[in-house]
N, CA and C atoms of all chains as a GROMACS GRO file, in nm:
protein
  558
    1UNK      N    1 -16.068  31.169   2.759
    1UNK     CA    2 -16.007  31.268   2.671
    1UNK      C    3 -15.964  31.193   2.543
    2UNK      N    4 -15.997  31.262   2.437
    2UNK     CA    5 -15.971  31.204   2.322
    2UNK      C    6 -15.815  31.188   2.276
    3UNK      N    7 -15.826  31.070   2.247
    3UNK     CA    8 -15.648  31.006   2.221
    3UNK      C    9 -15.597  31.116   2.150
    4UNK      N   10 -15.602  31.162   2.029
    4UNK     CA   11 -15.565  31.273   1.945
    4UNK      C   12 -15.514  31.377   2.022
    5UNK      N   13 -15.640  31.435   2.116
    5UNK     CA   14 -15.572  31.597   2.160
    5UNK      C   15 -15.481  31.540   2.294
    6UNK      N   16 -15.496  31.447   2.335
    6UNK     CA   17 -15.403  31.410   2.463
    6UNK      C   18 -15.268  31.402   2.396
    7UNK      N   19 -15.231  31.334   2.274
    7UNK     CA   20 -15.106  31.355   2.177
    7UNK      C   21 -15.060  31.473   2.220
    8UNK      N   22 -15.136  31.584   2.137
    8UNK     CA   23 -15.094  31.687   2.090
    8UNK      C   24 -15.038  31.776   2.251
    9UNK      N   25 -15.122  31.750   2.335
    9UNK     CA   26 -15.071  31.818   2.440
    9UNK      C   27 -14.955  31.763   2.533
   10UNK      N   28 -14.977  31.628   2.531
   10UNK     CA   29 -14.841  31.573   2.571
   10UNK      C   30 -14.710  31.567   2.479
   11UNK      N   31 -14.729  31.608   2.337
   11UNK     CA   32 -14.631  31.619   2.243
   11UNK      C   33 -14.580  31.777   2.277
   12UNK      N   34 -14.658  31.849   2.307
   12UNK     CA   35 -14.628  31.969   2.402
   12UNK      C   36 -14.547  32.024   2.490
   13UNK      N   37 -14.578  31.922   2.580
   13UNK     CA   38 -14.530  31.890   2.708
   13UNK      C   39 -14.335  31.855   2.707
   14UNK      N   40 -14.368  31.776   2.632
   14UNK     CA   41 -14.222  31.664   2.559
   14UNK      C   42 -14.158  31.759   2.497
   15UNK      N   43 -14.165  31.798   2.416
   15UNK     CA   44 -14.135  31.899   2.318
   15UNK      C   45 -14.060  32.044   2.417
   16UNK      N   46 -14.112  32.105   2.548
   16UNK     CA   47 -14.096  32.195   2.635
   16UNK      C   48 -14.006  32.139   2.684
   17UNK      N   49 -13.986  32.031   2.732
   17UNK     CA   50 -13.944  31.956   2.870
   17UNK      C   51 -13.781  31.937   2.777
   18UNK      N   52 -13.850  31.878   2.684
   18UNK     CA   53 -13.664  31.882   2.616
   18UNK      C   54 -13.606  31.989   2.554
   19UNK      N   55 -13.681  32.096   2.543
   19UNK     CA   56 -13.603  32.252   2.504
   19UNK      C   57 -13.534  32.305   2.625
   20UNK      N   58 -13.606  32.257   2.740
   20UNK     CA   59 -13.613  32.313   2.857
   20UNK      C   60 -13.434  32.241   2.910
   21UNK      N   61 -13.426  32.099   2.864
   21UNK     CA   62 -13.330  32.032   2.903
   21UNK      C   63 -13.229  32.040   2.799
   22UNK      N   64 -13.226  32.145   2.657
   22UNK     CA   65 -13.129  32.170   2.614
   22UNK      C   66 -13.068  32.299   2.656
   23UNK      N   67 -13.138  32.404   2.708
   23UNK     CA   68 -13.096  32.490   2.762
   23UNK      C   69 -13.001  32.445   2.829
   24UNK      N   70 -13.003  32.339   2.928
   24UNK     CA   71 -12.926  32.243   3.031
   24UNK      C   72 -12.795  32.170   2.976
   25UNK      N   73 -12.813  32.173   2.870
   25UNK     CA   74 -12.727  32.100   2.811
   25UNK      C   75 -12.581  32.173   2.746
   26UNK      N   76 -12.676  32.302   2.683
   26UNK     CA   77 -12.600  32.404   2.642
   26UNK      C   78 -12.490  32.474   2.746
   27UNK      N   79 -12.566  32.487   2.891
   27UNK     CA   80 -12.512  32.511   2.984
   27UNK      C   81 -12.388  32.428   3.039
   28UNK      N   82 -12.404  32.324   2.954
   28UNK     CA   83 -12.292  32.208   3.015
   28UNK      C   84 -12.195  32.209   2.902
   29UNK      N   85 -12.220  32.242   2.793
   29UNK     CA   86 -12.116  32.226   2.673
   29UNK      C   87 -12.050  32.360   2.709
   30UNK      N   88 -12.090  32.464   2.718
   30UNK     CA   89 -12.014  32.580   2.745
   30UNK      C   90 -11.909  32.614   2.818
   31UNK      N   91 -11.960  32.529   2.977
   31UNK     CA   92 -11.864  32.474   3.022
   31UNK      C   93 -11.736  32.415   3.002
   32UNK      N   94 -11.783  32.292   2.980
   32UNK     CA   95 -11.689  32.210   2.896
   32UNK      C   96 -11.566  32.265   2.768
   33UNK      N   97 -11.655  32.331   2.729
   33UNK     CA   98 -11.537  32.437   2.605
   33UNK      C   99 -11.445  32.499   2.658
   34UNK      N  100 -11.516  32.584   2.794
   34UNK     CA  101 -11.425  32.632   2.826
   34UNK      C  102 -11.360  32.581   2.981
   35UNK      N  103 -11.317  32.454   2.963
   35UNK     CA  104 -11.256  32.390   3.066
   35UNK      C  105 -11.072  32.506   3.106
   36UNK      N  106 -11.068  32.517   3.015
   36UNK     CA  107 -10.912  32.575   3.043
   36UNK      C  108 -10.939  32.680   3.094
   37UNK      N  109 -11.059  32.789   3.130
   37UNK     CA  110 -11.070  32.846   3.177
   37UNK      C  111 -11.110  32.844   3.331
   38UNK      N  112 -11.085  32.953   3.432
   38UNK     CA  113 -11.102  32.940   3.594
   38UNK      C  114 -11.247  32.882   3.583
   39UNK      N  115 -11.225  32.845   3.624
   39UNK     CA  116 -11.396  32.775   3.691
   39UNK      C  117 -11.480  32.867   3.752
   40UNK      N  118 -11.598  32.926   3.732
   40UNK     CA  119 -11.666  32.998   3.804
   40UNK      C  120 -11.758  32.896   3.905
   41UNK      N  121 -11.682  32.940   4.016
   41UNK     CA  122 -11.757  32.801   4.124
   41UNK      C  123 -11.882  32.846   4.130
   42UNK      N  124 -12.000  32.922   4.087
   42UNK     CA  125 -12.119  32.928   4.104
   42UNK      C  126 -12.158  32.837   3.971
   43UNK      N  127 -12.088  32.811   3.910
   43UNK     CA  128 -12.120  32.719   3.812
   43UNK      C  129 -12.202  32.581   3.842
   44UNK      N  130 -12.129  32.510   3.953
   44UNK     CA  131 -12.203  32.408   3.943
   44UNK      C  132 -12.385  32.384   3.983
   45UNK      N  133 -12.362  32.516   4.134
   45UNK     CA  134 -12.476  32.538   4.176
   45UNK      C  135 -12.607  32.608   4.047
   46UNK      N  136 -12.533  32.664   3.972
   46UNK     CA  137 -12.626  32.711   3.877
   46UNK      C  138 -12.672  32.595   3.811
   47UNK      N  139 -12.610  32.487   3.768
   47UNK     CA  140 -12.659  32.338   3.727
   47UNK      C  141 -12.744  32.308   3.765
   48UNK      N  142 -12.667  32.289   3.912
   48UNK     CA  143 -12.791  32.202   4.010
   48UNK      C  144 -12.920  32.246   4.015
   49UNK      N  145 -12.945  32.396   4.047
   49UNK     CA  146 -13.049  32.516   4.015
   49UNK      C  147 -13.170  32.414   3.926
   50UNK      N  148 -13.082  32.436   3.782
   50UNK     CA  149 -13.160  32.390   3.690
   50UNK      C  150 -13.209  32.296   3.664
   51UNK      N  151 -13.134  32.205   3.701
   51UNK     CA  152 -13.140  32.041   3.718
   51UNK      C  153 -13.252  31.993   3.790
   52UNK      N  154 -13.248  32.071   3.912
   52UNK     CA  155 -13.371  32.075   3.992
   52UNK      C  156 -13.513  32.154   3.935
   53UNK      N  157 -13.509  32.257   3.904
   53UNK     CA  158 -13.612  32.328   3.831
   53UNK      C  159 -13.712  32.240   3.702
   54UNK      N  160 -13.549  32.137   3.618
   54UNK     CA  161 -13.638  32.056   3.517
   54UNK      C  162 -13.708  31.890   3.624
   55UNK      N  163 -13.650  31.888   3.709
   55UNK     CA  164 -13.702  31.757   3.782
   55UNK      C  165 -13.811  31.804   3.813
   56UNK      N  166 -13.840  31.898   3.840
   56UNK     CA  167 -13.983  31.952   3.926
   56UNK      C  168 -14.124  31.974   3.803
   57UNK      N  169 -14.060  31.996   3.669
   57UNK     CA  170 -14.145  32.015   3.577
   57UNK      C  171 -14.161  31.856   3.524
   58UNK      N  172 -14.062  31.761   3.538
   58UNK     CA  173 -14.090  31.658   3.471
   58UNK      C  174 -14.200  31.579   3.555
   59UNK      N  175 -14.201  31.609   3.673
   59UNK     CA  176 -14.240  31.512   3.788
   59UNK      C  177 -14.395  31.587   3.764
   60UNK      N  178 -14.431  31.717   3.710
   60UNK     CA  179 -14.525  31.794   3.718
   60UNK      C  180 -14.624  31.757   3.553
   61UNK      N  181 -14.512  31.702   3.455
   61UNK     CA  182 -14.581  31.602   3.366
   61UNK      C  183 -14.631  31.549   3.385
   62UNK      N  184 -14.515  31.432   3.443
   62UNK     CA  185 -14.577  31.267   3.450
   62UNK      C  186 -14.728  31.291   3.528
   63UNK      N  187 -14.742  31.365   3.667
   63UNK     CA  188 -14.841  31.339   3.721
   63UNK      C  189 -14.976  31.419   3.667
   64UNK      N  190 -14.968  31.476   3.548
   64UNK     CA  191 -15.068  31.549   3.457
   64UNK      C  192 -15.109  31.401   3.347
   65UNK      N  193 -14.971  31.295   3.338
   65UNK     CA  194 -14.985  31.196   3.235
   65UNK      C  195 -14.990  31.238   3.097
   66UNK      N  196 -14.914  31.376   3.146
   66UNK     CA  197 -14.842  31.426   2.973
   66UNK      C  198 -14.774  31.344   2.976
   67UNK      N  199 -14.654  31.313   3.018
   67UNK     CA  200 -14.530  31.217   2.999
   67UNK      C  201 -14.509  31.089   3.041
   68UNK      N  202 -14.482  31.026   3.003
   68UNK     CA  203 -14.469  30.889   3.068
   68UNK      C  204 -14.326  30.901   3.180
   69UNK      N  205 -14.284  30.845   3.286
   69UNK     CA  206 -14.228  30.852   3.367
   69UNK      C  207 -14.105  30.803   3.329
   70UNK      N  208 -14.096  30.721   3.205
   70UNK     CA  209 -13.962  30.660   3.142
   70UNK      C  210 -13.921  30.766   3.093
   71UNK      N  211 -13.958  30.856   2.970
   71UNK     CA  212 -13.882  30.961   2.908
   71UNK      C  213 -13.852  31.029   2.985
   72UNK      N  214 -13.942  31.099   3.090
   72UNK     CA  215 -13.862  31.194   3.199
   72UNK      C  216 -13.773  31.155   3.251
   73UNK      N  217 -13.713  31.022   3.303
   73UNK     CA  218 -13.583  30.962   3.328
   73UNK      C  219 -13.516  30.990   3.252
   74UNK      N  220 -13.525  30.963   3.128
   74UNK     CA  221 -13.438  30.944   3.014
   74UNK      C  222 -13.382  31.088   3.007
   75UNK      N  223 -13.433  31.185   2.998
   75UNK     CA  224 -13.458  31.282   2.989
   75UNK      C  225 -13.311  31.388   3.055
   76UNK      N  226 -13.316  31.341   3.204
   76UNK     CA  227 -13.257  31.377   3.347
   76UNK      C  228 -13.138  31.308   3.319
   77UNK      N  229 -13.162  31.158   3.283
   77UNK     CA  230 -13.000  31.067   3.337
   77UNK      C  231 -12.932  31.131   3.190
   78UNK      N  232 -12.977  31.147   3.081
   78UNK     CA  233 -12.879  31.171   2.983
   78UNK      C  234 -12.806  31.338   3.057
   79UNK      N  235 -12.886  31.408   3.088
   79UNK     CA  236 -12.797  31.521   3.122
   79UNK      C  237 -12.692  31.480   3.252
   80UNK      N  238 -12.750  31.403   3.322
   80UNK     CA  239 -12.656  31.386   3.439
   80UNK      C  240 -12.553  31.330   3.407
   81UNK      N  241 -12.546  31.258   3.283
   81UNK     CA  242 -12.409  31.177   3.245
   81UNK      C  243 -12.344  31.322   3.243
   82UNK      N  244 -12.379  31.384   3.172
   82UNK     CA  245 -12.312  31.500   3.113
   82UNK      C  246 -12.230  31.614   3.183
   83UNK      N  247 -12.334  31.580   3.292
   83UNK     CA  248 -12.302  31.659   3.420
   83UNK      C  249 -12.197  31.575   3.516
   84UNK      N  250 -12.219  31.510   3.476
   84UNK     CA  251 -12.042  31.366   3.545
   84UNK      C  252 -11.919  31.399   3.485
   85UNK      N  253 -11.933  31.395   3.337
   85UNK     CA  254 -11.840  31.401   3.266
   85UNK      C  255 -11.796  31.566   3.324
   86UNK      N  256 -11.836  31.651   3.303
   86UNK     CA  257 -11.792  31.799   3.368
   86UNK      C  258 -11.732  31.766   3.485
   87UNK      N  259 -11.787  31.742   3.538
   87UNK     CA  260 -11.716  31.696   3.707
   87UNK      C  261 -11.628  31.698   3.702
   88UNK      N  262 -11.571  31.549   3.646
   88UNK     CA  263 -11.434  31.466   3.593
   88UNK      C  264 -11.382  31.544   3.564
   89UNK      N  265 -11.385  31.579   3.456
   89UNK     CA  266 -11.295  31.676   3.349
   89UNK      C  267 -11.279  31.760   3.443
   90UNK      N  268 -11.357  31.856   3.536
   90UNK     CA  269 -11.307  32.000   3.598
   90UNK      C  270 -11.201  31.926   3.731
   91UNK      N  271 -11.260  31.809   3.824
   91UNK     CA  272 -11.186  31.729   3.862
   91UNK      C  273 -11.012  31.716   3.861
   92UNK      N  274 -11.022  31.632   3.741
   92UNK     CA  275 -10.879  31.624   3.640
   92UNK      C  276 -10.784  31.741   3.670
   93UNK      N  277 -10.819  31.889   3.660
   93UNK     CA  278 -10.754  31.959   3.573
   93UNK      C  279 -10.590  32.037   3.678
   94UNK      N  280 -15.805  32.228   1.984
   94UNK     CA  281 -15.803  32.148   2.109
   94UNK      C  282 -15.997  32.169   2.140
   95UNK      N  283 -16.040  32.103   2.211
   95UNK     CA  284 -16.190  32.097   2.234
   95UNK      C  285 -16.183  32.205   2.334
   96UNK      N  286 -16.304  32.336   2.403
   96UNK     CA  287 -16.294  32.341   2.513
   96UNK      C  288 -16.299  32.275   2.651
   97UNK      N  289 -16.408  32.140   2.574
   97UNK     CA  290 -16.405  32.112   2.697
   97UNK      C  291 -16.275  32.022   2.715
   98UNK      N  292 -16.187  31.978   2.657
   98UNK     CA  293 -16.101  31.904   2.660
   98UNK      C  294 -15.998  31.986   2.741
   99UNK      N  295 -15.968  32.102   2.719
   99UNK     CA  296 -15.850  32.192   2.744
   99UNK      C  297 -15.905  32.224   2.867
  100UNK      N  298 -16.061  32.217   2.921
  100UNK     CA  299 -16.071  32.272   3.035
  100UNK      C  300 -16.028  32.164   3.190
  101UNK      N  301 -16.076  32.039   3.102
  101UNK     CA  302 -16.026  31.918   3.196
  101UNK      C  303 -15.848  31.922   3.260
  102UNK      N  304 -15.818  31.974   3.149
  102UNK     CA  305 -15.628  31.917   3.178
  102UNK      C  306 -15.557  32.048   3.226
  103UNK      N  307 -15.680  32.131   3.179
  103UNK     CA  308 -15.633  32.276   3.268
  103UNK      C  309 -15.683  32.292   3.421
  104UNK      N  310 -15.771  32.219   3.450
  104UNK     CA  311 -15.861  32.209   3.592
  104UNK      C  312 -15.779  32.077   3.653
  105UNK      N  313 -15.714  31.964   3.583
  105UNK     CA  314 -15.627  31.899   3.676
  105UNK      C  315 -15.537  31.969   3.695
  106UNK      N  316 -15.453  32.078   3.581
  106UNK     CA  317 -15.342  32.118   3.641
  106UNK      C  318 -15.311  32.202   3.712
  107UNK      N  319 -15.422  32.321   3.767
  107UNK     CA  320 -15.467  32.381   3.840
  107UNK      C  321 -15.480  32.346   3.980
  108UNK      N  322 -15.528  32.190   3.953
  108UNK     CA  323 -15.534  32.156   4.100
  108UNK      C  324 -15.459  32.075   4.163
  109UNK      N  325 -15.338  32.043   4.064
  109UNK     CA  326 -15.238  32.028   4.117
  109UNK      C  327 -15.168  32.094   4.172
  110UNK      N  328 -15.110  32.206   4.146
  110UNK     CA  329 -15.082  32.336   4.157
  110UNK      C  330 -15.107  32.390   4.294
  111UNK      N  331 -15.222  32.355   4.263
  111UNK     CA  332 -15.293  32.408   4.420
  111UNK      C  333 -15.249  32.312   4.498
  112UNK      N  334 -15.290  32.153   4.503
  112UNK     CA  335 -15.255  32.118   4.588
  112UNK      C  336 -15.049  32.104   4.647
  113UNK      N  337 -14.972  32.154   4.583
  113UNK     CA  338 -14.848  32.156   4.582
  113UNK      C  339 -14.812  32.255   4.656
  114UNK      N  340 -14.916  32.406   4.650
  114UNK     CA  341 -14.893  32.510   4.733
  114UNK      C  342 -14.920  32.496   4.863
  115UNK      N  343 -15.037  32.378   4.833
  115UNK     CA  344 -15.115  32.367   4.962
  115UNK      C  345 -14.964  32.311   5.062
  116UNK      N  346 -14.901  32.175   5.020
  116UNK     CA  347 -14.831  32.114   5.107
  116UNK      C  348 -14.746  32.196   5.187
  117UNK      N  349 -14.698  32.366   5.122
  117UNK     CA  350 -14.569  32.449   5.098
  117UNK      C  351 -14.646  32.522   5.248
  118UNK      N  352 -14.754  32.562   5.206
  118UNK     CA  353 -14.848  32.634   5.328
  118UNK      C  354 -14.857  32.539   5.446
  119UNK      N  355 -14.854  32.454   5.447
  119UNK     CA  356 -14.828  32.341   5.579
  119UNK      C  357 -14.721  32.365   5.656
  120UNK      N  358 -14.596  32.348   5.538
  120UNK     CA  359 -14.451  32.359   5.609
  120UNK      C  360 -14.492  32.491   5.671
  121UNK      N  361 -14.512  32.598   5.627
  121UNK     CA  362 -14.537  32.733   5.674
  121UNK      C  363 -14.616  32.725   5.776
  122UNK      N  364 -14.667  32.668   5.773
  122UNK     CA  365 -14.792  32.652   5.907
  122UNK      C  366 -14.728  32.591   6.100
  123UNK      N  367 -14.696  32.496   6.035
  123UNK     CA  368 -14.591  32.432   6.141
  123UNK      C  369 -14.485  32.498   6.193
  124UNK      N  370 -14.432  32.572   6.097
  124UNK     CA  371 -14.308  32.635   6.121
  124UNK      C  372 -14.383  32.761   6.217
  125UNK      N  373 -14.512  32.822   6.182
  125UNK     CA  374 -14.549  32.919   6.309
  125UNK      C  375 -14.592  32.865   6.378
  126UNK      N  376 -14.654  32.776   6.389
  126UNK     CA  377 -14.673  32.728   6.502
  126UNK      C  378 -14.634  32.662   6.600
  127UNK      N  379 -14.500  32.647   6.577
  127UNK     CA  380 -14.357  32.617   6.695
  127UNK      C  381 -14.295  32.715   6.657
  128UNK      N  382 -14.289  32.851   6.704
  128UNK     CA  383 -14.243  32.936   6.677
  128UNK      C  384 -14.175  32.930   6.809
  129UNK      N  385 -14.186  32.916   6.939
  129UNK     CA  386 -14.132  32.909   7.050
  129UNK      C  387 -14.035  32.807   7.006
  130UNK      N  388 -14.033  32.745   6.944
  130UNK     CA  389 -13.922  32.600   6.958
  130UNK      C  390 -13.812  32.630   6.854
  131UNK      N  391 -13.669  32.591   6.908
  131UNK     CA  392 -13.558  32.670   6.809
  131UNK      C  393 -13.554  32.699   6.670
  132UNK      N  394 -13.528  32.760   6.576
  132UNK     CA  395 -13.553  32.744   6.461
  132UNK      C  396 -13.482  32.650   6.409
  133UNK      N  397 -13.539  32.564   6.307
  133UNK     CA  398 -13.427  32.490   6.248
  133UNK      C  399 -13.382  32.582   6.078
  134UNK      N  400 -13.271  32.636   6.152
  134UNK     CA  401 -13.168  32.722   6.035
  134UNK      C  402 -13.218  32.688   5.927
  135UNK      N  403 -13.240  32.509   5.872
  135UNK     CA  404 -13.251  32.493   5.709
  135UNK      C  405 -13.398  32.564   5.688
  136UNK      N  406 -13.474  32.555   5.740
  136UNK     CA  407 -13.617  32.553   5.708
  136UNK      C  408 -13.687  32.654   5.605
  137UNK      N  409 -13.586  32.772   5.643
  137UNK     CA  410 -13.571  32.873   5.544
  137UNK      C  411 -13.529  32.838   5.423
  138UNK      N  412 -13.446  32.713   5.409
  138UNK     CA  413 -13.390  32.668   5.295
  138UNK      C  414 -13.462  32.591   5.209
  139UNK      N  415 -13.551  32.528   5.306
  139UNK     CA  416 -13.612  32.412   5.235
  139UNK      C  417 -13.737  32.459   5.171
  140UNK      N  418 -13.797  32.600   5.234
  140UNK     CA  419 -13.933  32.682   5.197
  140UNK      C  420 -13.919  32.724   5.062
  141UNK      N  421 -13.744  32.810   5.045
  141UNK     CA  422 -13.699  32.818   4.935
  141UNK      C  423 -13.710  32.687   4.818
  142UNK      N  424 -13.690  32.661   4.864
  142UNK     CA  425 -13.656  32.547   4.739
  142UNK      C  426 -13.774  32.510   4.689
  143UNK      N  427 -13.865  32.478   4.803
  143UNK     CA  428 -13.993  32.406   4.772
  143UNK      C  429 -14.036  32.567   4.667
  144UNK      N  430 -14.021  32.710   4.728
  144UNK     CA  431 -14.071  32.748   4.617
  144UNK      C  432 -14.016  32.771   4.491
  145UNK      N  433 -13.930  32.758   4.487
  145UNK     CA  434 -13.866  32.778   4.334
  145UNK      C  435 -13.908  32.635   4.230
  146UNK      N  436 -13.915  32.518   4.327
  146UNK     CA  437 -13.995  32.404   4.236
  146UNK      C  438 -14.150  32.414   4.159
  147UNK      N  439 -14.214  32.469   4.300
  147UNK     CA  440 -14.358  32.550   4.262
  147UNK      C  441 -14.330  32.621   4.165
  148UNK      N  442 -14.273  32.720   4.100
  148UNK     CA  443 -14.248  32.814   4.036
  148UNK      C  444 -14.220  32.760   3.917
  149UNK      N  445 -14.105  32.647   3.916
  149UNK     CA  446 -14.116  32.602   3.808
  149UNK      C  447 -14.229  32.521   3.729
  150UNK      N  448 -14.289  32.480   3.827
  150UNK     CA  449 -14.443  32.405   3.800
  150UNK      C  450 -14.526  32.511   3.694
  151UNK      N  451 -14.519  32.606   3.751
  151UNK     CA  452 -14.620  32.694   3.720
  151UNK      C  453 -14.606  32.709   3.592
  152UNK      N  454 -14.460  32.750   3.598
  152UNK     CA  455 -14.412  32.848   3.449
  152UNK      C  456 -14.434  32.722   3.367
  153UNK      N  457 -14.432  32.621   3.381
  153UNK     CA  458 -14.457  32.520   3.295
  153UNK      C  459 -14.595  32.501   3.248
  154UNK      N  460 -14.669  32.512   3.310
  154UNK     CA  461 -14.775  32.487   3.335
  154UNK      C  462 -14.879  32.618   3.215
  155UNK      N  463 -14.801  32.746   3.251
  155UNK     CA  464 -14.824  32.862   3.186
  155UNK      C  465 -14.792  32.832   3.034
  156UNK      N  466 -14.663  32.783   3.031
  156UNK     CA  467 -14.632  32.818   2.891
  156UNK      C  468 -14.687  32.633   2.792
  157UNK      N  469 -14.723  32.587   2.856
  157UNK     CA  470 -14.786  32.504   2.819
  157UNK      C  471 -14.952  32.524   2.797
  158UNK      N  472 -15.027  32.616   2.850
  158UNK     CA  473 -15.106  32.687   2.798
  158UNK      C  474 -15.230  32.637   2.894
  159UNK      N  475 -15.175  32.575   3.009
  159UNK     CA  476 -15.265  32.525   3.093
  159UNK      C  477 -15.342  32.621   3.182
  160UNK      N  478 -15.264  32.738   3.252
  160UNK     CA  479 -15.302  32.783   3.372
  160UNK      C  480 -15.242  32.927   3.269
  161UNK      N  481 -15.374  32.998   3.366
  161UNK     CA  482 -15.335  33.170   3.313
  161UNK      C  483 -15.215  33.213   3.421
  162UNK      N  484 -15.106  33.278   3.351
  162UNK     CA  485 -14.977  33.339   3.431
  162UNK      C  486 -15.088  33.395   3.546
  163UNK      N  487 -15.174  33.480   3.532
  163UNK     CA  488 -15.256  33.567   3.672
  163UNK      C  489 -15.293  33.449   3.791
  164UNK      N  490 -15.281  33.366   3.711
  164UNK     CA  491 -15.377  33.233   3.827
  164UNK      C  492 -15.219  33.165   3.908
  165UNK      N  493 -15.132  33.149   3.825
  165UNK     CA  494 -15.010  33.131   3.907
  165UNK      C  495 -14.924  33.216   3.986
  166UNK      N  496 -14.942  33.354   3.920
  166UNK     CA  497 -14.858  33.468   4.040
  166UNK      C  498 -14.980  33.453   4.123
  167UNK      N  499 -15.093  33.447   4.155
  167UNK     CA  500 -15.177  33.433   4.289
  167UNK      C  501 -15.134  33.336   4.357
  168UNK      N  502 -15.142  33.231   4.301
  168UNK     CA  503 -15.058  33.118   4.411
  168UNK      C  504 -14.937  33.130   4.449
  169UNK      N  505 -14.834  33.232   4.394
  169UNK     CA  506 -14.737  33.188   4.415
  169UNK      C  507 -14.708  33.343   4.562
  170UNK      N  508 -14.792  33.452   4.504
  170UNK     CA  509 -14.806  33.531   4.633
  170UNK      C  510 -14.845  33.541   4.739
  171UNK      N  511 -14.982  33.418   4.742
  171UNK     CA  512 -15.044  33.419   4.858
  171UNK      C  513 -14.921  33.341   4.940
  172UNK      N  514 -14.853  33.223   4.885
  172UNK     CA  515 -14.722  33.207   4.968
  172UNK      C  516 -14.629  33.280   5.005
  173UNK      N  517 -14.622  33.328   4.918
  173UNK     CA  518 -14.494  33.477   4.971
  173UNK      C  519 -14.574  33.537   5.026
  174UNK      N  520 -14.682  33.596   5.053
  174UNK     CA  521 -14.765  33.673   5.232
  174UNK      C  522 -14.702  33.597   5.349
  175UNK      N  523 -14.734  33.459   5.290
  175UNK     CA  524 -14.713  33.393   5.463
  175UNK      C  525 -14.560  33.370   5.506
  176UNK      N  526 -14.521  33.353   5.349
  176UNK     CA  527 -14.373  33.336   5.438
  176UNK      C  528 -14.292  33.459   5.475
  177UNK      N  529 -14.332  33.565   5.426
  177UNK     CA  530 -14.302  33.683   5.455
  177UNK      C  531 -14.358  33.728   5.645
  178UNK      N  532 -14.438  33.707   5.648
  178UNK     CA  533 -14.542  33.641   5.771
  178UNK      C  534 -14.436  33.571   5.856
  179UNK      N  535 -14.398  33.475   5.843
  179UNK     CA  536 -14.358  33.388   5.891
  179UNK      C  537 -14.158  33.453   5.950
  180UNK      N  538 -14.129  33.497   5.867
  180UNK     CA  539 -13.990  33.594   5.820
  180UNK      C  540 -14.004  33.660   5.934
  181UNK      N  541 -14.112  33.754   5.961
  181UNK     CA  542 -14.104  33.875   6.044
  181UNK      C  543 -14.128  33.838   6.159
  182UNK      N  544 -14.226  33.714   6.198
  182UNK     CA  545 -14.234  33.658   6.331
  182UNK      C  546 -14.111  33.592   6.408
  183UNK      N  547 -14.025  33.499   6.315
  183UNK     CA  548 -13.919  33.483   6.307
  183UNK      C  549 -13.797  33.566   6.403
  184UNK      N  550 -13.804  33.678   6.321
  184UNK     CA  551 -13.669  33.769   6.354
  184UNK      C  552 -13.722  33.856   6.461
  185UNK      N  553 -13.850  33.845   6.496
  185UNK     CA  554 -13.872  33.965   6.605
  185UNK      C  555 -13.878  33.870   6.770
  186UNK      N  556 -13.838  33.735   6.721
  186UNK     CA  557 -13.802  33.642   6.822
  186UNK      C  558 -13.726  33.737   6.912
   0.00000   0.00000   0.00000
């Protein structure tokens, strides 16, 4: 497959995978904003939900060799920090 | 994109796909076929899960422009027959 269109489709791929993981993210700042508020305990499971849903698409990259297996890490552990820090903070309160 | 280029990375991802449903139809398989032997409670859980990962495969897969949405609700129904299948044999234990 020609280097060029393999780009473009794995720039694709990348491009999805991290819209896909800002949705995720958004989901975690919202949170976070509203820490002073009750906690909706389906909250976390709705995370996890997703968390899992983007592991399954990243893992569904790499083995297409849209993605390299490093960014999809990268990808996951930056939200999971994120998803720590919520913890803590709901933790804390 | 070339056709034939798009048809290659659409025919691996297809058959990935497939083969992912395939593994899901196994669990399903086993699971009737110790149908005499206790249920194990999670198994229902784990069918779930495995399909909602499938699912996410797909939709990825779709909106990435790989696999026609018609070609993934087929895979994803012919599993829901069996586990539906599987559901009713189940409870009429």
């Amino acid at each position: 497959m020609s280097i060029k269109v393999m780009t473009s489709q794995a720039e694709k791929a990348y491009t999805l995978l991290q819209s896909d993981a800002e949705k995720i993210r958004k989901l975690i700042e919202v949170q976070l904003e509203n820490l002073t508020m009750p906690q909706c305990p389906l909250y976390e499971e709705v995370l996890d939900t997703r968390m899992f849903g983007l592991s399954r698409e990243i893992d569904f990259a790499v083995r297409l060799g849209l993605v390299e297996e490093e960014q999809g890490k990268q990808i996951l552990s930056e939200l999971e920090r994120r998803l720590a820090d919520l913890h803590d903070l709901t933790v804390q309160r």
